[in-house]
NUTI-199465 format. One record per residue (C-alpha): x, y, z; residue number from 1. Coordinates in steps of 0.1 Angstrom, whole numbers. Example, Ala and Ser with C-alpha at 12.3 -4.5 7.8 and 13.67 -1.06 7.14 Angstrom:
NUTI-199465
<<123 -45 78> 1>
<<137 -11 71> 2>
//
This chain:
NUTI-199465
<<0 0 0> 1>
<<12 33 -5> 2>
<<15 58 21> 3>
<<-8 92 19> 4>
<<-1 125 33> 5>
<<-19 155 37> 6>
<<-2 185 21> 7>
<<-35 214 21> 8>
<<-64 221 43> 9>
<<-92 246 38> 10>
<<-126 257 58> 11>
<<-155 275 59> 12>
<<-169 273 97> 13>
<<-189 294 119> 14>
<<-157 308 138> 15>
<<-137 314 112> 16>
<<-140 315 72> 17>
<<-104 301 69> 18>
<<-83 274 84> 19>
<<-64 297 106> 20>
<<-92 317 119> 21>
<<-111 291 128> 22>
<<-80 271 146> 23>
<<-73 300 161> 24>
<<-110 301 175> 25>
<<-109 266 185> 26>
<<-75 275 206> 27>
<<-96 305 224> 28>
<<-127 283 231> 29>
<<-145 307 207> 30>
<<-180 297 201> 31>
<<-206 301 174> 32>
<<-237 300 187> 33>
<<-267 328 182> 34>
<<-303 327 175> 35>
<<-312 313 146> 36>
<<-307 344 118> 37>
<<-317 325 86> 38>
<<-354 323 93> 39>
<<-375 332 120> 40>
<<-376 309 146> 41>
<<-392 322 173> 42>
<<-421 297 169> 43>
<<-393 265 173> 44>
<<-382 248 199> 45>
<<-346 250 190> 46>
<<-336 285 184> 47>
<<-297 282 186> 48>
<<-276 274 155> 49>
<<-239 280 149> 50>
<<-246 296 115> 51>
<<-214 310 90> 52>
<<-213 344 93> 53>
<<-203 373 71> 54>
<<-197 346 39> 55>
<<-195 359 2> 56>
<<-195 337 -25> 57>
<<-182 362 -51> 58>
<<-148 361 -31> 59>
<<-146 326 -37> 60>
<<-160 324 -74> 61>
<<-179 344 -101> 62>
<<-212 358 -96> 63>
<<-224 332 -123> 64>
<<-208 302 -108> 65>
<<-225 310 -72> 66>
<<-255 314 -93> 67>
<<-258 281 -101> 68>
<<-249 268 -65> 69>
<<-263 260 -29> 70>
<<-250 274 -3> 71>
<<-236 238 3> 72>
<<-215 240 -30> 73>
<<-208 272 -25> 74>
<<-189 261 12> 75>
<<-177 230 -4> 76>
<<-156 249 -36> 77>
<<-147 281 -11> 78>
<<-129 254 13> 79>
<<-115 234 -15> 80>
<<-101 264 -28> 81>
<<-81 273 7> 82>
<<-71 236 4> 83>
<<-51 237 -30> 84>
<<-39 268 -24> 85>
<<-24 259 11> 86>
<<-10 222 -7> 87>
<<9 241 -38> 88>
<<-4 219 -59> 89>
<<-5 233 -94> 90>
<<-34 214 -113> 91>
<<-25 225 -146> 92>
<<10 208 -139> 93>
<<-10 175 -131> 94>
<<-23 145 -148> 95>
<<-58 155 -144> 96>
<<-72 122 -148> 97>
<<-52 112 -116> 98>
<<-64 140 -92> 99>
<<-99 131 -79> 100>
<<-127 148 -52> 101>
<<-147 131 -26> 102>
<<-161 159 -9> 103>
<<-198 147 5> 104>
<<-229 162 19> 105>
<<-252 143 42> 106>
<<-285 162 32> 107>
<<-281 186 2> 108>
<<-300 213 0> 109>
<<-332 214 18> 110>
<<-330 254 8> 111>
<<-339 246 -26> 112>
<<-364 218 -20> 113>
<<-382 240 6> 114>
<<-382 272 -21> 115>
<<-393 250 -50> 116>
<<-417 232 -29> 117>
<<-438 261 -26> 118>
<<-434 273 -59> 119>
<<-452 237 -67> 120>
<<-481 244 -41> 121>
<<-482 279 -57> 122>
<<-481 282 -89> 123>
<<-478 247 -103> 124>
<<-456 224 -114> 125>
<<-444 245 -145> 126>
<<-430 272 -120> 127>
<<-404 245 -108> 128>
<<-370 258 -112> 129>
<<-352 235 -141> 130>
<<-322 236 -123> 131>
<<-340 223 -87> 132>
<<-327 188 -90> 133>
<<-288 200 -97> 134>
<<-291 226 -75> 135>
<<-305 201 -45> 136>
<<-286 168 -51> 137>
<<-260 161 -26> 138>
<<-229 147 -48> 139>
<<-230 183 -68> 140>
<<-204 190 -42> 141>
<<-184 169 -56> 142>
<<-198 179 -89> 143>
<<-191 212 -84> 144>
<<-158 214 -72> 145>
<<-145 190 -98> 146>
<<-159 215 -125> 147>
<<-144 243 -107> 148>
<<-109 235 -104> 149>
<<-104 210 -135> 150>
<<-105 178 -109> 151>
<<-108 149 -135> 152>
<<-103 120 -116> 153>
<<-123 97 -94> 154>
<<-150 121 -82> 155>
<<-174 106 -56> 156>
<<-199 113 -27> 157>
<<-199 92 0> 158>
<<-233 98 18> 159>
<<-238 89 55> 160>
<<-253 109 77> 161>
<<-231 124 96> 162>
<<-200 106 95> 163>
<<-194 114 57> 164>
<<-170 137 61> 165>
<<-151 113 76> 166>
<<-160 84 51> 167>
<<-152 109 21> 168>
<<-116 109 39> 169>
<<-112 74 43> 170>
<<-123 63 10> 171>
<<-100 90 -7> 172>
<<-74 76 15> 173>
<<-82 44 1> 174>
<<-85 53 -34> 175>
<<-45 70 -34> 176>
<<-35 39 -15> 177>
<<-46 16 -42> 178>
<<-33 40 -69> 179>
<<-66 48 -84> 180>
<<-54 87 -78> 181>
<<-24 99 -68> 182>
<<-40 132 -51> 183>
<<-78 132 -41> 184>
<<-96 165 -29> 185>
<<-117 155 3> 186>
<<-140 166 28> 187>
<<-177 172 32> 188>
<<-198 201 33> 189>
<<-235 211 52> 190>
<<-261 236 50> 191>
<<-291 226 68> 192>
<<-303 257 89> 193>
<<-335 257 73> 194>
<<-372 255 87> 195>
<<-374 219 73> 196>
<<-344 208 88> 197>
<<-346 224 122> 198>
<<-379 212 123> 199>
<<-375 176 115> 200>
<<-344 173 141> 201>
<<-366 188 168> 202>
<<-392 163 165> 203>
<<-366 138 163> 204>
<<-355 158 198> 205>
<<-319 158 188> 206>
<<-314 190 189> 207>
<<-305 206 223> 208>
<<-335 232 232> 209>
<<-314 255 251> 210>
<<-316 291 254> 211>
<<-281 300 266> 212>
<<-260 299 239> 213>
<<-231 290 265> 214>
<<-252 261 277> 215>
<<-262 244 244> 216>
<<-230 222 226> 217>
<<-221 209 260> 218>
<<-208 176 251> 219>
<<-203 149 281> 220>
<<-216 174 297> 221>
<<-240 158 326> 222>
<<-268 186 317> 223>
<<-265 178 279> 224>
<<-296 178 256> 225>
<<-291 176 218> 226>
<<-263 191 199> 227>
<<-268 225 181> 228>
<<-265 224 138> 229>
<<-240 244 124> 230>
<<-230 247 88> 231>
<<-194 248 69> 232>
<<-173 227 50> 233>
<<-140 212 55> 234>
<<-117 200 30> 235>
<<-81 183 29> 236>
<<-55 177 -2> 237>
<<-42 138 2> 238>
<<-15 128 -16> 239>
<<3 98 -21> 240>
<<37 104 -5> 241>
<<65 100 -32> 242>
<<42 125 -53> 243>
<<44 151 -25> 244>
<<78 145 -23> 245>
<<87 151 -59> 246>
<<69 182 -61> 247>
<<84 197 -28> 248>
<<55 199 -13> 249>
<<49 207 27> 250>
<<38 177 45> 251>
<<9 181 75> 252>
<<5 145 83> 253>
<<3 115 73> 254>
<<-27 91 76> 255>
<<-17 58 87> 256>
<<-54 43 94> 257>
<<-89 36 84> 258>
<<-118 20 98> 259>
<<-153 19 86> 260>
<<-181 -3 106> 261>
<<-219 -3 106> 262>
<<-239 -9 142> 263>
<<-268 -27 117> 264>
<<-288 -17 156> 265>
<<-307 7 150> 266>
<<-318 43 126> 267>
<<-311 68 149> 268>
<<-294 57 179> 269>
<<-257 41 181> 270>
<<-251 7 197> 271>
<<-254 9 237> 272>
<<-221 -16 240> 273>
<<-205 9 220> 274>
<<-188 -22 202> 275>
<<-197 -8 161> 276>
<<-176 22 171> 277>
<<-151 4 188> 278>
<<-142 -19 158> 279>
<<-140 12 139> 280>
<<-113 26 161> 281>
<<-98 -12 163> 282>
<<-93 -9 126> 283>
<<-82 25 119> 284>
<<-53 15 150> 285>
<<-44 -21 139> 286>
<<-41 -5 103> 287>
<<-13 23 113> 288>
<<8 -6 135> 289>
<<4 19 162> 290>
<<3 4 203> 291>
<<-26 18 224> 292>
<<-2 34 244> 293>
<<11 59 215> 294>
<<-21 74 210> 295>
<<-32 101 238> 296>
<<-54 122 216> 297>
<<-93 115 202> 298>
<<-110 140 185> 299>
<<-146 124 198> 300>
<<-178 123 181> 301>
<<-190 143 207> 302>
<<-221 152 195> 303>
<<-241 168 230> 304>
<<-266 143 232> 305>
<<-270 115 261> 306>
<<-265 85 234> 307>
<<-239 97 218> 308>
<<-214 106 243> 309>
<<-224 79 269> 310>
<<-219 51 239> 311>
<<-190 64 224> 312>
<<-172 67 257> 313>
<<-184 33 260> 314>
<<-164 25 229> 315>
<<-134 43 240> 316>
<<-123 25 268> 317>
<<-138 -8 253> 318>
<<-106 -3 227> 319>
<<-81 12 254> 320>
<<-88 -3 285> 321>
<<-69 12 314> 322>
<<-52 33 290> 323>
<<-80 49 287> 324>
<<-76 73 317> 325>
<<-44 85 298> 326>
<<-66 100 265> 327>
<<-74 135 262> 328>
<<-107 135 243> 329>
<<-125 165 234> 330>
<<-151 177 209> 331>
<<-149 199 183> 332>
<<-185 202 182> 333>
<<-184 226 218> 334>
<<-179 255 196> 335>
<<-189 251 163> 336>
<<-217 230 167> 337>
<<-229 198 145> 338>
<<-217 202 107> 339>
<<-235 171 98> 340>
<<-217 155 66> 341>
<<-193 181 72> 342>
<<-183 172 110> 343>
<<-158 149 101> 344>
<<-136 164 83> 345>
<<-135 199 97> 346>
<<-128 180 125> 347>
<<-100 162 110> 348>
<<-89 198 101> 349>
<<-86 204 141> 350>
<<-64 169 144> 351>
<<-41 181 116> 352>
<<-35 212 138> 353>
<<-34 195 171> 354>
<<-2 173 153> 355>
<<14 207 140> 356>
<<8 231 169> 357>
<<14 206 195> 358>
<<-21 217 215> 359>
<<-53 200 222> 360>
<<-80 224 221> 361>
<<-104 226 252> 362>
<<-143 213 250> 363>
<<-157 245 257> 364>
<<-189 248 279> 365>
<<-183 216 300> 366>
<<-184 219 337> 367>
<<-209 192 353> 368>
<<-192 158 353> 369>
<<-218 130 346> 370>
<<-208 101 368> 371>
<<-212 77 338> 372>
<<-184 97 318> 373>
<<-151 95 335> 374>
<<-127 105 309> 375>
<<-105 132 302> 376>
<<-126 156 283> 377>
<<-101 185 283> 378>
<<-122 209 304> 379>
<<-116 244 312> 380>
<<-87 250 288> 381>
<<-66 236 263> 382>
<<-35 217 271> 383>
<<-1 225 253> 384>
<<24 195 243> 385>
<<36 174 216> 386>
<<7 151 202> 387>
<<23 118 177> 388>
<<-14 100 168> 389>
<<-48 119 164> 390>
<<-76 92 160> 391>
<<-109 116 144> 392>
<<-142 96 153> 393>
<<-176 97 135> 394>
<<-208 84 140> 395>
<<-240 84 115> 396>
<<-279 81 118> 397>
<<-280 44 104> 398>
<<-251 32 126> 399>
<<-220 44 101> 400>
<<-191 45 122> 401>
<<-160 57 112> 402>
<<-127 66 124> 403>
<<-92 80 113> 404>
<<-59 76 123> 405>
<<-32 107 114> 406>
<<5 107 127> 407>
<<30 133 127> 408>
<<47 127 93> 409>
<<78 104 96> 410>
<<102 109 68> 411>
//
């Protein structure tokens, strides 16, 4: 198999509209939660979102390409655009055909389906926008981005809930390793503050109904509720390593591991024994040759809701034992809320950062201990200090579990 690095990063969050500000954000326990702007939600239950703030598309692209784009796309092909910048990758100087995108979204736009709806109820079914089923389907960020910066390789859009992002990763991962690509643009991308989606989480009562927005993301939190929805995207450059290497390229990380399991339990809620997510971590470890003892660092799930957190801590020392009171586990989710399809890799983002800054970035908001929970969430503040092995978890309605290994790169 041959090894893959990653050599760019780029994001769209809703603390910071670049990987640097929003690192930077995470650092400072920033948060980015307000009352709902997009609509008016006064009538919900859930009023709290961590919505992207200030965000122009014609920064990113031309007024016509934004155009023809949801405000998914529009994230996805923003970030993507950070990403090969920040790798130096020169696409013209590529064979195309050998540079592919996985960059996901777990919903699509609900924007478009919500607008075109009523245009149906309305005015009839000739009133439909022609583009509504391009505009609304969630592989066009893929689609897009491909088009966008001449990606003409393996494009795909792995779709699961909310671990895609992560699953977009892994298979990319999977695809240089194999040598169906030799660089793959990956990540996943989310925007899903709408009425329909707010609503339908509600009912599902996922979503955390808090009115404090420095009581709402609280993950492992003993007063947790739901998690909050955010929007973003979050995309990485992998490439396999001797190709970096020829082209001089700066090295992040390297990925040394990949697991992928499904709970086959239940829709919405993971495995109480925790044991889907735990082979998933098993995997991604056994894959990289790594001991339990080398890795000290999980970017968790952590979604804010009592499932979640209680199974997947469940998982966590299923896989690490008495090791496990050695972890530092925190969630990215604290401050930027859930990113759905995007999570994943936005998160991965953080890990990449942890590795390069040497510091593990506080879960922001946590402060009652829930007896069930014993870990080493990273309260308070974040802890400075050289970090080898970041292992990214993700979980998805349906029971998708995945999980990624990165190391500091090795020469």
């Amino acid at each position: 198999m041959r090894r893959v690095v990653i050599t760019g990063m780029g994001a769209i969050t809703p603390i910071g509209l670049n990987v640097q500000d929003y690192w930077e954000g995470l650092k400072a326990g920033k948060t980015g939660f307000r009352e709902i702007t997009k609509f008016d939600a006064s009538e919900y239950k859930a009023g709290i979102a961590a919505e992207v703030i200030d965000f122009d598309p014609r920064e990113y692209m031309d007024f016509k390409a934004a155009k023809r784009m949801e405000a998914f796309c529009q994230y996805a092909v923003a970030a993507s655009g950070e990403a090969i910048a920040d790798s130096g990758l020169k696409i013209e100087e590529e064979d195309p055909y050998m540079v592919g995108c996985a960059v996901s979204s777990g919903i699509g736009s609900l924007q478009a389906m919500e607008r075109e709806h009523k245009k149906l109820l309305d005015k009839g079914p000739g009133r439909v926008n022609p583009l509504l089923v391009p505009l609304m389907i969630t592989n066009m960020a893929a689609g897009n981005v491909s088009i966008q910066y001449g990606l003409k390789g393996k494009s795909i859009n792995v779709v699961t809930a909310c671990a895609s992002g992560t699953h977009s990763v892994g298979e990319a991962y999977r695809s240089i390793q194999t040598g169906d690509a030799d660089v793959m643009v990956a990540g996943g991308a989310e925007s899903s503050i709408t009425p329909i989606g707010v609503a339908g989480f509600t009912a599902l009562t996922a979503l955390s109904t808090s009115k404090d927005p420095a009581r709402c993301s609280i993950p492992f939190d003993k007063e947790r509720n739901g998690f909050v929805m955010g929007e973003g995207a979050g995309v990485l450059v992998l490439e396999e390593l001797e190709h970096a290497k020829r082209r001089g390229a700066r090295i992040l990380a390297e990925i040394v591991g990949y697991g992928a399991t499904s709970d086959a339990y239940h829709i919405t809620s993971p495995a109480e024994d925790g044991e889907g997510a735990a082979q998933a971590m098993r995997r991604a470890i056994r894959e990289s040759g790594a001991a339990l003892h080398e890795i000290t660092y999980i970017n968790a799930h952590g979604t804010s809701t009592h499932h979640n957190d209680l199974f997947e801590t469940r998982a966590i020392k299923k896989v690490f034992g008495e090791h496990s009171g050695k972890l530092r586990v925190n969630s990215t989710k604290s401050m930027i809320g859930h990113l759905l399809g995007a999570a994943g890799a936005v998160e991965l983002i953080a890990c990449v950062k942890t590795i390069t800054d040497s510091y593990i970035h506080p879960t922001a908001g946590y402060r009652v201990p829930d007896e069930e929970l014993d870990l080493n969430y990273v309260p308070g503040s974040g802890i400075a200090g050289e970090v080898e092995y970041a292992l990214s978890n993700s979980l998805g309605f349906g029971g998708h579990n995945a999980s990624i290994l990165i190391r500091k790169y090795r020469p």
